[in-house]
C-alpha positions as CSV (number, residue, x, y, z in Angstrom):
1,X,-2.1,4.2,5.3
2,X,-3.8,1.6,7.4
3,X,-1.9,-0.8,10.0
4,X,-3.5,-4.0,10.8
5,X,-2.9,-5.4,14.3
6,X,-4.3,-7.9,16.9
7,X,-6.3,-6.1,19.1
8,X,-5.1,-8.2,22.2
9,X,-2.3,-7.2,21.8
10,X,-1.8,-3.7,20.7
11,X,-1.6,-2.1,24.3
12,X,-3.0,1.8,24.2
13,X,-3.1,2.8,21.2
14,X,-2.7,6.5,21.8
15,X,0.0,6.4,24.0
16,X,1.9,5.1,21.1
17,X,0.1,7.2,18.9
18,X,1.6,10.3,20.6
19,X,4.9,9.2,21.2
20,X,5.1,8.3,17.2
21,X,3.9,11.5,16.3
22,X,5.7,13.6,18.0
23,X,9.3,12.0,17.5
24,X,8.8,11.7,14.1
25,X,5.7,13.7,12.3
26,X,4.2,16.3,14.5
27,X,1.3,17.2,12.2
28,X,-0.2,14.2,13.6
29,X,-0.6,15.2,16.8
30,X,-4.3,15.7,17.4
31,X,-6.1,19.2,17.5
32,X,-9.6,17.3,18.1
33,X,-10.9,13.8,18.7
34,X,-14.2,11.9,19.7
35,X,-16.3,8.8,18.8
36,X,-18.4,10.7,16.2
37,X,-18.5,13.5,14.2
38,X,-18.8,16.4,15.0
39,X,-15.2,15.9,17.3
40,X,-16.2,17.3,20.3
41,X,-12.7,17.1,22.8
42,X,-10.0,19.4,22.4
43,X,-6.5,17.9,22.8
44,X,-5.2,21.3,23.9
45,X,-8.1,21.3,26.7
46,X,-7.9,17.8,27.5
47,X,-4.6,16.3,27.0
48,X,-2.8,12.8,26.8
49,X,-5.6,11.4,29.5
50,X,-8.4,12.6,27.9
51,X,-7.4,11.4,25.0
52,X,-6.5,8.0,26.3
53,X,-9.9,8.1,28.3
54,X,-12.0,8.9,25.3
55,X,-9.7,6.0,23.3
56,X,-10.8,3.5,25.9
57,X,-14.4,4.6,25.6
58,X,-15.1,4.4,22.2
59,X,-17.0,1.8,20.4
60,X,-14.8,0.5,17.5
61,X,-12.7,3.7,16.8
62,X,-11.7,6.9,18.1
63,X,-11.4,9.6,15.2
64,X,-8.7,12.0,15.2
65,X,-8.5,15.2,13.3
66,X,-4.9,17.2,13.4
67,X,-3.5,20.1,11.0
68,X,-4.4,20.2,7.5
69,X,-1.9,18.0,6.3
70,X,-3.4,14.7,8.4
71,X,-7.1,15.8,7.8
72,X,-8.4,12.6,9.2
73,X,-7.0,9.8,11.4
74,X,-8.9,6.9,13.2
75,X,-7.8,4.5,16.1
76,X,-8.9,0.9,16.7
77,X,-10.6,0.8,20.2
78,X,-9.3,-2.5,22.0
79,X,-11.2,-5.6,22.7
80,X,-14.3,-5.5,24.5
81,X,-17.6,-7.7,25.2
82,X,-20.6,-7.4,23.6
83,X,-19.3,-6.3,20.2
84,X,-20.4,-8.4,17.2
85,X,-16.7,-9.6,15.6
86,X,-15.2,-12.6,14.1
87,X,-11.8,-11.7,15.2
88,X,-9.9,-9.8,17.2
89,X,-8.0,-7.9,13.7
90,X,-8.2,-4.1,14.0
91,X,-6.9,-1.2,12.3
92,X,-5.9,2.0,12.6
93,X,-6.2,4.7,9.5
94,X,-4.5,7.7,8.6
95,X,-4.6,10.2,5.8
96,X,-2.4,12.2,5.3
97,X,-1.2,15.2,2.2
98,X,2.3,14.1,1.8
99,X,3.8,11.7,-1.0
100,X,3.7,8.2,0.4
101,X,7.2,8.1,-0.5
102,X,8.2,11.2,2.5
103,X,10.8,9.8,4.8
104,X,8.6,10.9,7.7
105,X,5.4,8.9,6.4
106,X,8.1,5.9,6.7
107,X,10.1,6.6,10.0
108,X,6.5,7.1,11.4
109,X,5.0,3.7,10.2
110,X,7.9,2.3,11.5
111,X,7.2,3.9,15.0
112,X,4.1,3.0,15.4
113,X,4.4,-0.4,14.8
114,X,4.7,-3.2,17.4
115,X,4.6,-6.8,17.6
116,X,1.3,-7.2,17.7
117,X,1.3,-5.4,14.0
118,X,0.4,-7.8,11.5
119,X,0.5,-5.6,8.1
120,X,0.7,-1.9,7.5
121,X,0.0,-0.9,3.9
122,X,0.6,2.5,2.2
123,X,-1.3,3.8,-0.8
124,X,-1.7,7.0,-3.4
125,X,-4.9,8.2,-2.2
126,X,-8.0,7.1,-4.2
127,X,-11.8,8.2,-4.5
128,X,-14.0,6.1,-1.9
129,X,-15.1,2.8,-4.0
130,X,-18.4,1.2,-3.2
131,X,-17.1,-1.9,-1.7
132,X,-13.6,-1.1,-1.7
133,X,-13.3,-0.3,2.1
134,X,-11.4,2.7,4.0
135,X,-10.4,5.6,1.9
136,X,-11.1,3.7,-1.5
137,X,-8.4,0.5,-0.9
138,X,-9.7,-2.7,0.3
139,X,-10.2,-3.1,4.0
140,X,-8.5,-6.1,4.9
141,X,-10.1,-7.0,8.3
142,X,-13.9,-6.8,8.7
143,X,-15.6,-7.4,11.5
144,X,-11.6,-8.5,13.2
145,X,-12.1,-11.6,10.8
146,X,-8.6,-11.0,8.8
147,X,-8.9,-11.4,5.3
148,X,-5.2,-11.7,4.1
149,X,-3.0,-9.6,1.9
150,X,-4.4,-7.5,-1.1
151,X,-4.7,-9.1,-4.4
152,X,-2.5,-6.1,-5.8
153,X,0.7,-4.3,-4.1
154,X,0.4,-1.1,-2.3
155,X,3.4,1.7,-2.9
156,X,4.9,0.2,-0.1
157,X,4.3,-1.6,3.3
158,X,5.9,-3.3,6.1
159,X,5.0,-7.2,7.3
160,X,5.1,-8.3,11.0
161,X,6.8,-11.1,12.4
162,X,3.3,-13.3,10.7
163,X,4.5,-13.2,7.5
164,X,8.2,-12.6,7.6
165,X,8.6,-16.0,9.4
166,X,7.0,-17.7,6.4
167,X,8.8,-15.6,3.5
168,X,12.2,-15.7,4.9
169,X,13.8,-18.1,7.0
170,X,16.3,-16.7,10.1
171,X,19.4,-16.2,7.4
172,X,16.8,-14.2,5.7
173,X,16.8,-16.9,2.5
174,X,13.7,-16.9,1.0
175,X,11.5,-20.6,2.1
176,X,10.6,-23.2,0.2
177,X,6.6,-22.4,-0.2
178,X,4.6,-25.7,-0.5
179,X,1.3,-24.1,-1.1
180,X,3.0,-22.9,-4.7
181,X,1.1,-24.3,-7.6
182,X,-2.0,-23.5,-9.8
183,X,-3.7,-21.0,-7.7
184,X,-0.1,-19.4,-7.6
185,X,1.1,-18.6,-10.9
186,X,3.7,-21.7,-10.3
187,X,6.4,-18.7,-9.9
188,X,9.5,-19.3,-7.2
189,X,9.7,-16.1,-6.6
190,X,8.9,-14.5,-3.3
191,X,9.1,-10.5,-2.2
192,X,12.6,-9.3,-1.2
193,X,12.0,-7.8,2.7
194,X,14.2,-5.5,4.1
195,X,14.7,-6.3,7.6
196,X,13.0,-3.3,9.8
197,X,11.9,-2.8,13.4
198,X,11.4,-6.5,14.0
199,X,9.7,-6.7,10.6
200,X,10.5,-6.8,6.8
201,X,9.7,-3.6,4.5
202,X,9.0,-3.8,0.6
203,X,8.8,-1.0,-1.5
204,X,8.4,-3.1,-5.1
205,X,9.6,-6.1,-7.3
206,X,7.8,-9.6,-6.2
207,X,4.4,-9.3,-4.7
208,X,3.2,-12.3,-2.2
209,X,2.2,-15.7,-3.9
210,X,-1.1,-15.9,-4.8
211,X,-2.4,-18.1,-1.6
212,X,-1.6,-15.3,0.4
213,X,-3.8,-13.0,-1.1
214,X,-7.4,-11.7,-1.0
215,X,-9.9,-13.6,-3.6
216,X,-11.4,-9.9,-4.7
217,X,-14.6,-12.1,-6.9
218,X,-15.5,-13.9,-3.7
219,X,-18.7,-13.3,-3.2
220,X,-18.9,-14.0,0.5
221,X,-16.5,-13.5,3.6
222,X,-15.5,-16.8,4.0
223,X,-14.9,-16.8,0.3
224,X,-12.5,-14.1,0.3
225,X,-10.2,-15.0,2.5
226,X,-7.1,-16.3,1.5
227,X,-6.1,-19.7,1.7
228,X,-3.4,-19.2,3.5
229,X,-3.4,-17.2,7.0
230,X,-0.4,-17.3,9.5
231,X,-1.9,-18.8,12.4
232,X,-1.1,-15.7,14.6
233,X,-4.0,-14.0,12.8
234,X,-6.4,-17.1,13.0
235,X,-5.8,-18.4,16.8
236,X,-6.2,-22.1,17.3
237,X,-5.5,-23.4,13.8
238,X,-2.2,-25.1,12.5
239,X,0.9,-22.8,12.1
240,X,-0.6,-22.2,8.6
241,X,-3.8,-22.1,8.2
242,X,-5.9,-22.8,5.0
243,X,-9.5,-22.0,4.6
244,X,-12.4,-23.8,3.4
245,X,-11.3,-23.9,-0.5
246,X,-7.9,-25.2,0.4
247,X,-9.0,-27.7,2.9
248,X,-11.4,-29.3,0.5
249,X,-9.2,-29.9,-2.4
């Protein structure tokens, strides 16, 4: 499972981390952690401020490694000069041996999410793809520059306050979606969100329009990215955001 959030925003990540774990799916609590493998700190050594120290010290991510049913975990390390990024989009990762479908796996996603959480998508395991990203599923944020949703549903996965606002309007009606058209099938349908945590949760039926997804045969960045991005994921822009394709039509 990957969540997506704005790094500006997320606060400290392990703090969260922690208190998510432990309320709700204590194999998650770490055993070991570092920047790099081999994980050299020992949460039982160390504690919560070592682990928030070695959080705020890593370059990109901080790699977490618990019991064996959450083999491998990995934090995004907040904002900081000198990195090369597009965006401020990052993401944290965790595997886990459980069915996706485990209440736990749920009531945790749900606990570790915030309002700076943009997306958090949940997935049967697959075989690391070449190109494919984290853990065999496309990675949806490279570099921080964020792509947009995937081309094909996860099991399930929760939306932030982003994308609800444009699926649903306050009475929770679905909106009238102006981008619809060629590129989108021409379907009226949008995804059915179940109101959750200050977000919406899907677990099947509808997927997003079409706009809102991923191009998967773009060949470059710029030409995978969706043409439509809520403009709380592309600072500066209109409240809705197209990208180059869309503008030029």
């Amino acid at each position: 499972m990957t969540w997506y959030e704005r790094e500006r925003d997320m606060g400290v990540v392990t703090d969260r981390w922690l208190r998510a774990a432990r309320s709700e799916l204590p194999e998650a609590v770490p055993q070991r952690f570092g920047g790099s493998e081999p994980l050299r700190h020992r949460f039982d050594a160390e504690g919560e401020a070592g682990l928030r120290r070695a959080w705020d010290a890593a370059d990109g991510l901080l790699f977490l490694a618990a019991r064996p049913v959450v083999p491998h975990a990995a934090l995004a390390a907040g904002p900081r000069s000198g990195r090369a990024r597009l965006g401020d989009m990052g993401a944290h990762v965790l595997r886990v041996a459980l069915p996706p479908d485990d209440p736990r796996l749920r009531a945790f996603v749900v606990a570790l999410t915030t309002p700076a959480t943009v997306f958090v998508s949940v997935n049967e395991p697959l075989p690391q793809q070449s190109g494919s990203g984290r853990g065999g599923h496309r990675y949806l944020a490279g570099l921080g520059r964020w792509l947009g949703l995937p081309e094909e549903p996860p099991r399930w996965c929760w939306f932030g306050e982003a994308y609800t606002g444009a699926l649903a309007d306050p009475g929770r009606r679905p909106r009238p979606w102006r981008w619809r058209g060629p590129r989108g099938g021409g379907g009226d349908e949008l995804p059915q969100l179940e109101p959750v945590s200050g977000g919406g949760l899907w677990t099947g039926g509808t997927w997003v329009p079409q706009a809102m997804r991923v191009v998967e045969a773009g060949l470059e960045p710029h030409d995978q990215q969706a043409d439509v991005i809520p403009s709380a994921v592309a600072p500066g822009r209109p409240v809705w955001a197209g990208t180059r394709r869309l503008r030029d039509r």
